[in-house]
C-alpha positions as CSV (number, residue, x, y, z in Angstrom):
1,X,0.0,0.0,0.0
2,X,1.0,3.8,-0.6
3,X,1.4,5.5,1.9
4,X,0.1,9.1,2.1
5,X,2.6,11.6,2.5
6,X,5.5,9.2,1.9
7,X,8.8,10.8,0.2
8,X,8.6,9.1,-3.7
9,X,4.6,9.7,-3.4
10,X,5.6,14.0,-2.7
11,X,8.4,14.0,-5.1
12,X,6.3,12.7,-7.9
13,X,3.2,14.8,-7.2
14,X,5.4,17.8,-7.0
15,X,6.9,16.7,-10.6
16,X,3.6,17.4,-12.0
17,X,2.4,13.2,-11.9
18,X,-1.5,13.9,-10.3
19,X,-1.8,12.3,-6.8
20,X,-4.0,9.2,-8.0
21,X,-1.7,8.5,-11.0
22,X,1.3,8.8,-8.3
23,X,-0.2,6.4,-6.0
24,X,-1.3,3.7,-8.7
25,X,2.4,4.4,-10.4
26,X,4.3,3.2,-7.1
27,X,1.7,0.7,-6.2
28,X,2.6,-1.1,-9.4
29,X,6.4,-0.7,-9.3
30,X,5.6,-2.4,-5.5
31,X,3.4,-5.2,-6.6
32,X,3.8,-5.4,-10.5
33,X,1.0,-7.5,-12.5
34,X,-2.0,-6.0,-11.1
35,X,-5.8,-5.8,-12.1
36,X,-7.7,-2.5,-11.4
37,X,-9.8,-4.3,-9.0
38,X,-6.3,-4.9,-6.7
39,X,-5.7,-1.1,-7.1
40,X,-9.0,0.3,-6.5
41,X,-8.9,-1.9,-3.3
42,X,-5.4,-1.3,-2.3
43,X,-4.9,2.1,-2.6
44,X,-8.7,3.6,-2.0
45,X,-9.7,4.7,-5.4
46,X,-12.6,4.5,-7.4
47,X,-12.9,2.8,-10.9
48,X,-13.0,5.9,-12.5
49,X,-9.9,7.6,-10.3
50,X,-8.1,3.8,-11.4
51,X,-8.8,5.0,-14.9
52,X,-8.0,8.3,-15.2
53,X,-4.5,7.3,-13.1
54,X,-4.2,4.7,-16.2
55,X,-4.8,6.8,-18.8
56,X,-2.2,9.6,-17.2
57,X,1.0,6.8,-16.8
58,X,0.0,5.4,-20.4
59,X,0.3,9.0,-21.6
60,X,4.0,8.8,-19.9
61,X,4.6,5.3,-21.5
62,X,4.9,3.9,-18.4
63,X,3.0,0.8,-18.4
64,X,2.7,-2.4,-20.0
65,X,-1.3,-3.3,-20.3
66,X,-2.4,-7.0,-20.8
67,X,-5.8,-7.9,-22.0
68,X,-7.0,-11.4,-20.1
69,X,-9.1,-13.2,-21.6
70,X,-12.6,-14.2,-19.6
71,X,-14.9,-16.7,-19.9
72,X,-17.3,-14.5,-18.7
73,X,-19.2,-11.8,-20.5
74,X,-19.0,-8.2,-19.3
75,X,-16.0,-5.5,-19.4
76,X,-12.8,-6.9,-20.7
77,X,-10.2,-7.4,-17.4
78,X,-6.6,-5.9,-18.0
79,X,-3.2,-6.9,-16.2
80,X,-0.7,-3.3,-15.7
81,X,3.0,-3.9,-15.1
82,X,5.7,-1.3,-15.4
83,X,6.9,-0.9,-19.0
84,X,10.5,-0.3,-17.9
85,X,12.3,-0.9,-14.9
86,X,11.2,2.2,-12.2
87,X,15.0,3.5,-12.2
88,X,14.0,4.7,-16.1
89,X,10.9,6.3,-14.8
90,X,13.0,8.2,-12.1
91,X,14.9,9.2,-15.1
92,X,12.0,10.2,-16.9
93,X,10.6,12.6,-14.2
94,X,14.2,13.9,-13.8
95,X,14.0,14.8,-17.4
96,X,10.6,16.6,-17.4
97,X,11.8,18.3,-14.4
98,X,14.7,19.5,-16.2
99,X,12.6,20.8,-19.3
100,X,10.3,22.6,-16.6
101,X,13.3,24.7,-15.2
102,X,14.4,25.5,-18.0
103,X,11.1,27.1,-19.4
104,X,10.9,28.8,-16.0
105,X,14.4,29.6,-16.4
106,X,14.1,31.3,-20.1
107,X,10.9,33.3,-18.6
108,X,12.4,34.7,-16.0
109,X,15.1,35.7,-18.7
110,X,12.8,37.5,-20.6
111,X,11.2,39.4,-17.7
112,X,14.8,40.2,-16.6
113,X,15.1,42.0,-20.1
114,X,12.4,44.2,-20.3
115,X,13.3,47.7,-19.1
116,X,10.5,49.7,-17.4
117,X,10.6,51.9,-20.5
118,X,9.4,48.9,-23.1
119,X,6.0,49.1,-20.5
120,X,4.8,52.7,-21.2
121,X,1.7,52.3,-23.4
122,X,0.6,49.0,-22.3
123,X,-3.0,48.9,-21.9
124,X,-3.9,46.5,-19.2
125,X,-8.1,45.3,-20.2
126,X,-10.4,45.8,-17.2
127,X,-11.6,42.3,-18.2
């Protein structure tokens, strides 16, 4: 189980990763071939929040997702494991954190080069 407030659940929300699609991403680098019954048990989400978590690590290419088939009729049942090994992932997030800083980095250039003078004029809308 993830904990709440734990150090790798923090670091990876503060990356930009949403909460739920933290907590499902470390709960599967913990357990590996899950369903989305396990995680919607295990880590208190509902099916949709399971989802949505999905759909955000997929984005990332971060998971490896398994149709199994069912002798039953109804939804189709999918195994997630981690597409690479979790040390990749790390360097992923490093990566997009680094990309980050530097946008922030070139805005704060540009701000830096304005002079007070280039600001006469502007009209600011009431909006």
């Amino acid at each position: 189980m993830v904990e709440e407030g734990s150090k790798g659940l923090e670091a990876l929300v503060r990356s930009g990763i949403t909460r739920s699609a933290a907590k499902v991403l470390l709960y599967i680098a913990m357990e590996g071939n899950v369903q989305s019954t396990d995680i919607e048990k295990d880590v208190c989400l509902g099916q949709s929040g399971v989802s949505a978590a999905i759909r955000e690590l997929s984005q990332f290419g971060w998971l490896r997702i398994t149709a199994v088939s069912s002798q039953t009729k109804g939804r189709p049942r999918h195994i997630y494991n981690l597409s690479k090994p979790f040390d990749e992932i790390v360097d992923d997030v490093e990566e997009m954190e680094k990309k980050r800083a530097r946008y922030i980095r070139s805005g704060l250039d540009d701000l830096r080069k304005m002079r007070m003078s280039d600001c006469h004029g502007i009209q600011v809308s009431d909006c």
